[in-house]
Z-matrix of the N, CA and C atoms (Angstrom, degrees):
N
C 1 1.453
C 2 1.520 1 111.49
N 3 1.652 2 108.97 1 -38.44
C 4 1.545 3 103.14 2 -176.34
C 5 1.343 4 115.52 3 -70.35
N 6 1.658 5 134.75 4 -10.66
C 7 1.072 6 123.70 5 168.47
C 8 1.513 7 123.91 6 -105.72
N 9 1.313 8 105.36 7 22.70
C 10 1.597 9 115.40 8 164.59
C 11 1.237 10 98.47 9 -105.38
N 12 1.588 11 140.64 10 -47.53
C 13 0.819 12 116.21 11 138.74
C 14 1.783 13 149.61 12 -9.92
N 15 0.914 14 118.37 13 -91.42
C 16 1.607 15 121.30 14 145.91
C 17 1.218 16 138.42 15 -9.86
N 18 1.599 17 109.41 16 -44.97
C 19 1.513 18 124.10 17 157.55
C 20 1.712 19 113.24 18 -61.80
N 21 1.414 20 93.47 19 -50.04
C 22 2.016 21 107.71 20 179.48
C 23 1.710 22 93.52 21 -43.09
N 24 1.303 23 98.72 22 -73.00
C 25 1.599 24 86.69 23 -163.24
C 26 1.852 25 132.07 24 -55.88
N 27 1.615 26 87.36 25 -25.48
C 28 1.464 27 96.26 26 176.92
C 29 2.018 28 112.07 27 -56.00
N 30 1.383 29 80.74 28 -38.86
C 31 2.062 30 95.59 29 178.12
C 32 1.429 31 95.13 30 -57.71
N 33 1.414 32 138.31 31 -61.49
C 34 1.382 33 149.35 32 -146.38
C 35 1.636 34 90.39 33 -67.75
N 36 1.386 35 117.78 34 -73.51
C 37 1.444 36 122.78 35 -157.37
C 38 1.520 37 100.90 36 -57.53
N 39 1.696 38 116.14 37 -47.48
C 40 2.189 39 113.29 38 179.83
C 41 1.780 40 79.04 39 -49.05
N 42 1.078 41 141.63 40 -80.65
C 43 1.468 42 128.41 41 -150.05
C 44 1.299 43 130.00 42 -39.08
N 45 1.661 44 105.02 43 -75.19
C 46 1.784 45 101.54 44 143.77
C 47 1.211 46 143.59 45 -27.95
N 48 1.023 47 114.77 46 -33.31
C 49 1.644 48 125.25 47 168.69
C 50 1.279 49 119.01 48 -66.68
N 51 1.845 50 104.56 49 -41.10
C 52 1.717 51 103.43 50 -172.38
C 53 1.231 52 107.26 51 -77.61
N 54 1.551 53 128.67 52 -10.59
C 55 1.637 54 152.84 53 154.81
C 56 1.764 55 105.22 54 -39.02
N 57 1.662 56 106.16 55 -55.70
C 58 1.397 57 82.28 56 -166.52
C 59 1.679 58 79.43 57 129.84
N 60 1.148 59 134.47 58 -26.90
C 61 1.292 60 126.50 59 -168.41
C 62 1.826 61 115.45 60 -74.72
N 63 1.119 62 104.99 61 160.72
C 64 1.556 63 118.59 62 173.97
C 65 1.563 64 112.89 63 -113.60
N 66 1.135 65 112.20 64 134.56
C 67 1.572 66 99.64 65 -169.56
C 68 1.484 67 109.18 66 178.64
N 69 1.301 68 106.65 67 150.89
C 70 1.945 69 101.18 68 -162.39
C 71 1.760 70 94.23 69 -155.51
N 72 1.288 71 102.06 70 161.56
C 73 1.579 72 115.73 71 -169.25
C 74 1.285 73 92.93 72 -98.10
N 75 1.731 74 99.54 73 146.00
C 76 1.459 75 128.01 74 -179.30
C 77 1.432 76 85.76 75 -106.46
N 78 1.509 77 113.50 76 117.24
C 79 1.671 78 127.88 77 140.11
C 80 1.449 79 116.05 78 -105.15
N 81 1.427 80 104.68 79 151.34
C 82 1.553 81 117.55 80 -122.77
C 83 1.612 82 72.96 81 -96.82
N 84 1.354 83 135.66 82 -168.01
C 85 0.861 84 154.43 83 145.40
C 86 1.786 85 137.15 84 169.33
N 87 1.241 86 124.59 85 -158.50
C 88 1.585 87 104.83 86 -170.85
C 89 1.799 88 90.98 87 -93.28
N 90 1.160 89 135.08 88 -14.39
C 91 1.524 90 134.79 89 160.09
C 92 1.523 91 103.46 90 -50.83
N 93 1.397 92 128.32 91 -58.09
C 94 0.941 93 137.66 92 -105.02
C 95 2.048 94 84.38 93 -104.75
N 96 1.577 95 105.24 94 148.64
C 97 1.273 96 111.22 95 178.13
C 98 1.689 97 103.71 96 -76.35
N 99 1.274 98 110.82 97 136.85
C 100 1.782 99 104.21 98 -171.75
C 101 1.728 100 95.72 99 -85.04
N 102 0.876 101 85.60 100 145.21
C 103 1.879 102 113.76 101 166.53
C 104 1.518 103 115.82 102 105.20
N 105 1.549 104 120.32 103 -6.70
C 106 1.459 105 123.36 104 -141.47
C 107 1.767 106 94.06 105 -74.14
N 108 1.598 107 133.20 106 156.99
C 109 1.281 108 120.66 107 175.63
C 110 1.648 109 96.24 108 -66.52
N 111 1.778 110 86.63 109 169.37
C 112 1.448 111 105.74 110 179.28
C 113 1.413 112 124.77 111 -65.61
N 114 1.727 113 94.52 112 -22.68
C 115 1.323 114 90.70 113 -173.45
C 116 1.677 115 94.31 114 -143.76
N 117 1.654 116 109.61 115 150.54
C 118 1.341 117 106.85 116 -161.78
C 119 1.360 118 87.42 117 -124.34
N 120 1.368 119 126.78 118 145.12
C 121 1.965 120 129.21 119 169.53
C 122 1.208 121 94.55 120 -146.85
N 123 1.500 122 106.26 121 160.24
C 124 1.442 123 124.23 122 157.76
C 125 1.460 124 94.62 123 -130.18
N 126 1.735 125 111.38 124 153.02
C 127 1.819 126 119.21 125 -156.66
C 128 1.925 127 84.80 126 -154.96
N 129 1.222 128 103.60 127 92.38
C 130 1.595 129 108.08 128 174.46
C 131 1.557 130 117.47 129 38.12
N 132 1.591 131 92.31 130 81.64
C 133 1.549 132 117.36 131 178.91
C 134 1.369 133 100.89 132 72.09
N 135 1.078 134 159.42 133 -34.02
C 136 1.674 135 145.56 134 -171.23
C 137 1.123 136 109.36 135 -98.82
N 138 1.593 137 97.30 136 160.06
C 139 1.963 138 117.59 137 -169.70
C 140 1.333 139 94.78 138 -108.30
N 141 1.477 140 107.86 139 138.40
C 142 1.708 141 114.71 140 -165.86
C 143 1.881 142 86.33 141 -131.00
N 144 1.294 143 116.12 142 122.76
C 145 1.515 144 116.48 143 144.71
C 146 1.651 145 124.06 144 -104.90
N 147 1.256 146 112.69 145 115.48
C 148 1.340 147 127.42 146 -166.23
C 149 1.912 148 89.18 147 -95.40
N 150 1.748 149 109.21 148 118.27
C 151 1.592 150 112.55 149 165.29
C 152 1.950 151 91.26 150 -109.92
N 153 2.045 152 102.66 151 123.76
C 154 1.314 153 79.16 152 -176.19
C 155 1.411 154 88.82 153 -114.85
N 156 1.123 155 108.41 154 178.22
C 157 1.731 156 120.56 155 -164.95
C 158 1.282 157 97.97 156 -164.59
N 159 1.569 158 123.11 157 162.30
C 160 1.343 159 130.91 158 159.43
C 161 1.409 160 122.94 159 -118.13
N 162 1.231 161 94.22 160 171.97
C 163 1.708 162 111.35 161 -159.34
C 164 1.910 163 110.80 162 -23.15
N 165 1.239 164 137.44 163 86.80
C 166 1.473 165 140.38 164 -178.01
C 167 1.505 166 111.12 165 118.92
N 168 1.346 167 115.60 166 -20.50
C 169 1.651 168 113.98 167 171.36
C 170 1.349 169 113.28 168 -63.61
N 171 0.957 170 110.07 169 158.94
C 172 1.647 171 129.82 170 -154.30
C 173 1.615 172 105.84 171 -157.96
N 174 1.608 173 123.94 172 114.78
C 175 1.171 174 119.98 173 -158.14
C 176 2.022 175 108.62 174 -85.76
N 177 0.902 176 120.21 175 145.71
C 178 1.645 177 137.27 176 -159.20
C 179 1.931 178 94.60 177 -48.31
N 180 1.180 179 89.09 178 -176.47
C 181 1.672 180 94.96 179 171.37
C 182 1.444 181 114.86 180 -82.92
N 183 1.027 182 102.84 181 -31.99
C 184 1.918 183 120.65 182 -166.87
C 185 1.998 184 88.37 183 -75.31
N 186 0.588 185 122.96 184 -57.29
C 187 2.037 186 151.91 185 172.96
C 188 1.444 187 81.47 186 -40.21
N 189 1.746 188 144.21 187 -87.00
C 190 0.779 189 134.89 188 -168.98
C 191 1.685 190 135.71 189 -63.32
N 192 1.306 191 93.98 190 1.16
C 193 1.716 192 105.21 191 -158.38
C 194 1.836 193 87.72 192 -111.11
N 195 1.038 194 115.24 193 -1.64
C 196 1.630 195 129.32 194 -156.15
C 197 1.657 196 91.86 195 -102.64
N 198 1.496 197 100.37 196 -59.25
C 199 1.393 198 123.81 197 171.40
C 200 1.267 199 114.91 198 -47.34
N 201 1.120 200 142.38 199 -37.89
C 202 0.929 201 138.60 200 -131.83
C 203 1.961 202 93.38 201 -128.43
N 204 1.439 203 118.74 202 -36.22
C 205 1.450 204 127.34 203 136.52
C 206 1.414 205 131.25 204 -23.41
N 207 1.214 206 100.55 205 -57.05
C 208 1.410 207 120.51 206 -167.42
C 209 2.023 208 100.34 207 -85.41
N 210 0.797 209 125.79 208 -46.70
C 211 1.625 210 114.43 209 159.54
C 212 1.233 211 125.48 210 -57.82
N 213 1.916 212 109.76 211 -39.36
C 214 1.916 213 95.08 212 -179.58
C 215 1.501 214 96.76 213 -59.18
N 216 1.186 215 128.82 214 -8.96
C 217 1.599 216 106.39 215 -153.51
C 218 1.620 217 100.85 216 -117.09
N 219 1.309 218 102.39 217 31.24
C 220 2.052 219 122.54 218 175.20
C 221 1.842 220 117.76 219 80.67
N 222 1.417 221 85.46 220 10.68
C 223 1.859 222 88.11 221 -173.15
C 224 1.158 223 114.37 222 -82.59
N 225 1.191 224 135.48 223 178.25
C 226 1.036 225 140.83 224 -179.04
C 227 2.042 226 117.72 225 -129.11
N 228 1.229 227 86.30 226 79.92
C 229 1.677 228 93.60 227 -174.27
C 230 1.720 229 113.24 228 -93.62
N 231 1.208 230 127.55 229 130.07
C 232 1.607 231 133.98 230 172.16
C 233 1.853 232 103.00 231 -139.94
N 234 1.280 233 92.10 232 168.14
C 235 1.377 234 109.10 233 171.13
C 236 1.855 235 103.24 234 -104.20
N 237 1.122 236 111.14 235 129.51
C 238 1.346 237 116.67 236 162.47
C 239 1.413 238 127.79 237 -142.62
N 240 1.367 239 116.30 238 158.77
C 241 1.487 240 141.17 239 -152.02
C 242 1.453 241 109.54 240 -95.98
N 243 1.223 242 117.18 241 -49.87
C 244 1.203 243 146.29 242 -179.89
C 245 1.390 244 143.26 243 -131.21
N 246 1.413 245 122.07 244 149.25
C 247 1.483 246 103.14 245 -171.26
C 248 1.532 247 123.53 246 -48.45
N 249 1.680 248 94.12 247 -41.68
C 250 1.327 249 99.11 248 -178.25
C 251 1.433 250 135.09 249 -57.75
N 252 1.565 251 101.16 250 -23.64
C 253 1.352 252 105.20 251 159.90
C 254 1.617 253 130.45 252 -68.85
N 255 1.399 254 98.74 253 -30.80
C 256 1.746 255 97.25 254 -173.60
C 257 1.780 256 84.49 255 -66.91
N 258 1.483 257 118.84 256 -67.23
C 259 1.838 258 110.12 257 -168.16
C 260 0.938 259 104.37 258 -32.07
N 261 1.543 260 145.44 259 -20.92
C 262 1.253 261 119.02 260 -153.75
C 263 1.683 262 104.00 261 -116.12
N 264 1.427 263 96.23 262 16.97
C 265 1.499 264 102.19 263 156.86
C 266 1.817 265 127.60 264 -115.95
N 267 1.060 266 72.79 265 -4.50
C 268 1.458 267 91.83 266 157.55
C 269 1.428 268 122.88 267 -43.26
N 270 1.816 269 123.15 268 100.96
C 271 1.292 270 90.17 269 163.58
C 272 1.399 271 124.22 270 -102.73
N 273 1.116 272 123.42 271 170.04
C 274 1.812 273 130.70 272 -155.32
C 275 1.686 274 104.53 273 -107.25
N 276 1.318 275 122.66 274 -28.90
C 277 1.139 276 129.89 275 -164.76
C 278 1.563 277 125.14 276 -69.59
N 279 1.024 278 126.48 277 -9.61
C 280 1.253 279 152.17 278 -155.34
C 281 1.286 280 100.12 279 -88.99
């Protein structure tokens, strides 16, 4: 699963990028703060955390409590499936 995964995000970040976005993969590790999304961007001034998962994944508790961090503090964190979903959180207005 973790390397279908892996592929997902690689699709997500070429997308964001052709956006205009900046953005780099979180690998997990014993450094590493647990829960953070997989993939972190900023897209004209805003902080985007991308948690990606596939079709029935459902991100951990630690994953949601991370999530849920990362918005009080104006971000914009979701779980997505597809590229098209992260673009479509994209906001443009900025």
């Amino acid at each position: 699963m973790a390397q279908r995964e892996s592929k997902k995000s690689r699709e997500i970040m070429r997308a964001l990028e052709a956006e205009g976005a900046f953005c780099f993969k979180i690998h997990g590790g014993a450094s590493m703060m647990a829960g953070l999304p997989d993939i972190i961007c900023c897209h004209r001034g805003r902080f985007y955390g991308f948690e990606t998962k596939m079709p029935g994944g459902k991100p951990s508790k630690i994953q949601l409590f991370i999530h849920r961090k990362i918005r009080a503090a104006g971000g914009i964190c979701e779980v997505v499936l597809t590229p098209a979903d992260a673009l479509a959180l994209l906001v443009h207005d900025a």
